[in-house]
C-alpha positions as semicolon CSV with decimal commas, in nm:
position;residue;x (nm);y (nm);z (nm)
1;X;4,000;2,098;-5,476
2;X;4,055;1,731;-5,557
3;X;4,333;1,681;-5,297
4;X;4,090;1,867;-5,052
5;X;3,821;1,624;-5,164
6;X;4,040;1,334;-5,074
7;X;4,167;1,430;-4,777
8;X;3,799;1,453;-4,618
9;X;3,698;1,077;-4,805
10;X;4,049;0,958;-4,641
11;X;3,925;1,099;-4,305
12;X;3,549;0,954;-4,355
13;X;3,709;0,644;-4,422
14;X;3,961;0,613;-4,108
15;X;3,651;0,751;-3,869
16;X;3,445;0,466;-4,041
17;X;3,666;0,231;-4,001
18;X;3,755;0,293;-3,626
19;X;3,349;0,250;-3,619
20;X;3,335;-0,077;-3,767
21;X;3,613;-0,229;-3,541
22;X;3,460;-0,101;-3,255
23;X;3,247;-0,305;-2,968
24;X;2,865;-0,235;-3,013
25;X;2,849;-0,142;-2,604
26;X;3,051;0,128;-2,745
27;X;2,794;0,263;-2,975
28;X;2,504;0,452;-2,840
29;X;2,157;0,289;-2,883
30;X;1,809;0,474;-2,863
31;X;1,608;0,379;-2,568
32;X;1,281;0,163;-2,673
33;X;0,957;0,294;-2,557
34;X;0,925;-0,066;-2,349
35;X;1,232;0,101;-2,151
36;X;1,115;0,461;-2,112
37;X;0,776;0,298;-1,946
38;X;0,945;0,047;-1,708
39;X;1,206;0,311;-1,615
40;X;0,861;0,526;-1,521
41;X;0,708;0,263;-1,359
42;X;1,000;0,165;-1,152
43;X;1,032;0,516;-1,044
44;X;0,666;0,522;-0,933
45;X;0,742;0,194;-0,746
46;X;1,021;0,357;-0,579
47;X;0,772;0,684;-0,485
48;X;0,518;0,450;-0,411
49;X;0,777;0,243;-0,144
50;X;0,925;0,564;0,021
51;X;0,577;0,701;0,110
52;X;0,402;0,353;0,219
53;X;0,746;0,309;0,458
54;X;0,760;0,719;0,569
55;X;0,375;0,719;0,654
56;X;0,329;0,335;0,761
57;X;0,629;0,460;1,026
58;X;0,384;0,713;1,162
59;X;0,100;0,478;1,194
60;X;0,307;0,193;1,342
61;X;0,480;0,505;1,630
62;X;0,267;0,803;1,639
63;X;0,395;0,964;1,983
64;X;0,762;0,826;1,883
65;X;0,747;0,994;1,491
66;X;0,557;1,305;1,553
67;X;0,644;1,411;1,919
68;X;0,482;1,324;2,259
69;X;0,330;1,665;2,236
70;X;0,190;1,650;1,874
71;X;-0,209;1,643;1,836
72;X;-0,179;1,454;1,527
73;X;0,025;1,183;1,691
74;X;-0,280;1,179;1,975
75;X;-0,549;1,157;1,751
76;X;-0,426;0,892;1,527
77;X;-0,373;0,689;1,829
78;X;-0,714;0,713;1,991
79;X;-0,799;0,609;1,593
80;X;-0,609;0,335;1,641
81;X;-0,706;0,240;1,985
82;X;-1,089;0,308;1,838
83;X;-1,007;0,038;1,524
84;X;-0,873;-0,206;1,823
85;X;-1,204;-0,148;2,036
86;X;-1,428;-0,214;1,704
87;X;-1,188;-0,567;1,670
88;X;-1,220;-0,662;2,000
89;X;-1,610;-0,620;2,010
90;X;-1,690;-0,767;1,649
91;X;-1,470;-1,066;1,788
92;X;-1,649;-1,095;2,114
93;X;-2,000;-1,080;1,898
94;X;-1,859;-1,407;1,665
95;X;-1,745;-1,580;1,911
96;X;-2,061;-1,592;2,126
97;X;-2,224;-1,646;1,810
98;X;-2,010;-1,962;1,742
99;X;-2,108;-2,124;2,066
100;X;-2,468;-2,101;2,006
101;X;-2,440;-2,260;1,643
102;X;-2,362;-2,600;1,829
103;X;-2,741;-2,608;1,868
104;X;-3,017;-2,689;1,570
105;X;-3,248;-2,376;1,525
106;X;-3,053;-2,139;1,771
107;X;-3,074;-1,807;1,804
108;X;-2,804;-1,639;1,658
109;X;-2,649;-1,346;1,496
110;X;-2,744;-1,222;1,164
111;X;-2,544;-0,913;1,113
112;X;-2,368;-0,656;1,294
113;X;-2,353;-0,272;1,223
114;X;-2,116;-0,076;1,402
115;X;-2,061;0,257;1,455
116;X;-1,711;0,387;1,509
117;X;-1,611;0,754;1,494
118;X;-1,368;0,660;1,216
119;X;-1,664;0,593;0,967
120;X;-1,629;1,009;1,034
121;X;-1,296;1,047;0,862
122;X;-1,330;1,102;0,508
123;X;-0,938;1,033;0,505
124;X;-1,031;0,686;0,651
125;X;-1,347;0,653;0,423
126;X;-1,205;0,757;0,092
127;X;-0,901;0,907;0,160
128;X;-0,678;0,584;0,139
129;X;-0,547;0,602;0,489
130;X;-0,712;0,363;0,631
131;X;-0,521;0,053;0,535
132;X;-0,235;0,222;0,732
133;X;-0,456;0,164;1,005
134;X;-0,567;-0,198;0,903
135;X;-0,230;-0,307;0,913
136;X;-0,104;-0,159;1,216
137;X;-0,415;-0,380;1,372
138;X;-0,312;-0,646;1,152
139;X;0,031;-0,655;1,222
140;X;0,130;-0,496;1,555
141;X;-0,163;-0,624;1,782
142;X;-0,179;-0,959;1,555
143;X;-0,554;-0,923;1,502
144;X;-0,575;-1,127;1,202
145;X;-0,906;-1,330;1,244
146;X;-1,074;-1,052;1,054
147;X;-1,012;-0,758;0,874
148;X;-1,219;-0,472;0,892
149;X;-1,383;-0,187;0,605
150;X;-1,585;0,020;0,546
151;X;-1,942;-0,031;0,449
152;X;-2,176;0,266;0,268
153;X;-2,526;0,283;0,369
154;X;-2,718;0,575;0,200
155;X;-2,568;0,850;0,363
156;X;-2,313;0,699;0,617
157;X;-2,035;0,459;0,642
158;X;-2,024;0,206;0,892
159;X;-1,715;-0,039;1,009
160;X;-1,745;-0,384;0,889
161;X;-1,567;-0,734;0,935
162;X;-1,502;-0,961;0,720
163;X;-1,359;-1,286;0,734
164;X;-0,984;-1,258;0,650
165;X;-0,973;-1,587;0,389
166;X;-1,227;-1,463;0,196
167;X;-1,160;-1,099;0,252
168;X;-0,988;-0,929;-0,108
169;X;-0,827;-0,605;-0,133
170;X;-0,822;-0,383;-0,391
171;X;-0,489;-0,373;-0,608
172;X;-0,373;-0,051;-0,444
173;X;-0,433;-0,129;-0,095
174;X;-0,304;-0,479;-0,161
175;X;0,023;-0,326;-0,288
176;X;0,030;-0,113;0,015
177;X;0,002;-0,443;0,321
178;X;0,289;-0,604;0,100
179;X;0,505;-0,349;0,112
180;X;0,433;-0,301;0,475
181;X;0,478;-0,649;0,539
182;X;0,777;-0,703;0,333
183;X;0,949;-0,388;0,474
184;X;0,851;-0,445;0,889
185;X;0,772;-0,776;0,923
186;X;0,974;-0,995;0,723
């Protein structure tokens, strides 16, 4: 038993040895809980990236994503062309109002409620889409004066405008328009 003993200590000892001489890149090392989270989080960034580009594409081309025939495609661009119309009048509203400023005591506007059939949508109002829609405004018909939200009023939402220097989006939707931007318009 004593040359049996040996021979297994002699075989410990060459396997230990080849250990000792070996390179540490070589040796396997237990992944810290630091590295299981940021290998999570950069897979939810990746998620997060794929569906902001895939859905942002459909937003930026409805008729050319989902078919010239598709009724989704038509409704999210009379959306769209709704969002643009809401813009365009809001605009029209400050811009009269900034010509009568000029004078001490004028009349002028106070505030401005309007009502657009997207204030409808609960996928606009608290479904998340709606910064899809934002930046298509913001970025393909360059209306960047102003950027528009929504507004709750007891038992409605209406469209609002604010400023866009003093306009702040939540961290969510503000990760969304930088992806956007960084992805199309960069």
């Amino acid at each position: 038993m004593s040359q049996n003993f040996q021979d297994v200590l002699s075989s410990f000892s060459q396997k230990l040895s080849r250990f000792n001489k070996s390179s540490s890149a070589q040796r396997v090392v237990q992944p810290s809980k630091d590295s299981y989270y940021e290998e999570k989080l950069r897979e939810r960034g990746e998620r997060l990236h794929a569906s902001v580009v895939s859905t942002y594409k459909i937003y930026r081309s409805p008729f050319e994503s989902l078919g010239g025939q598709s009724d989704r495609a038509a409704s999210l661009d009379k959306d769209e062309q709704n969002l643009l119309k809401a813009y365009n009048l809001y605009k029209a509203c400050m811009d009269i109002d900034k010509e009568n400023q000029d004078e001490i005591g004028a009349t002028h506007i106070k505030t401005i409620e309007l009502y657009s059939p997207l204030a409808d949508k609960a996928s606009y109002t608290s479904g998340g889409q709606f910064i899809y829609l934002l930046c298509w405004l913001f970025f393909e018909q360059n209306c960047q004066e102003y950027i528009p939200f929504f507004n709750e009023n007891e038992n409605h939402h209406s469209l609002a405008f604010a400023k866009s220097d003093s306009f702040s989006f939540d961290a969510h939707d503000r990760e969304i328009f930088e992806i956007i931007k960084a992805e199309f318009y960069s």
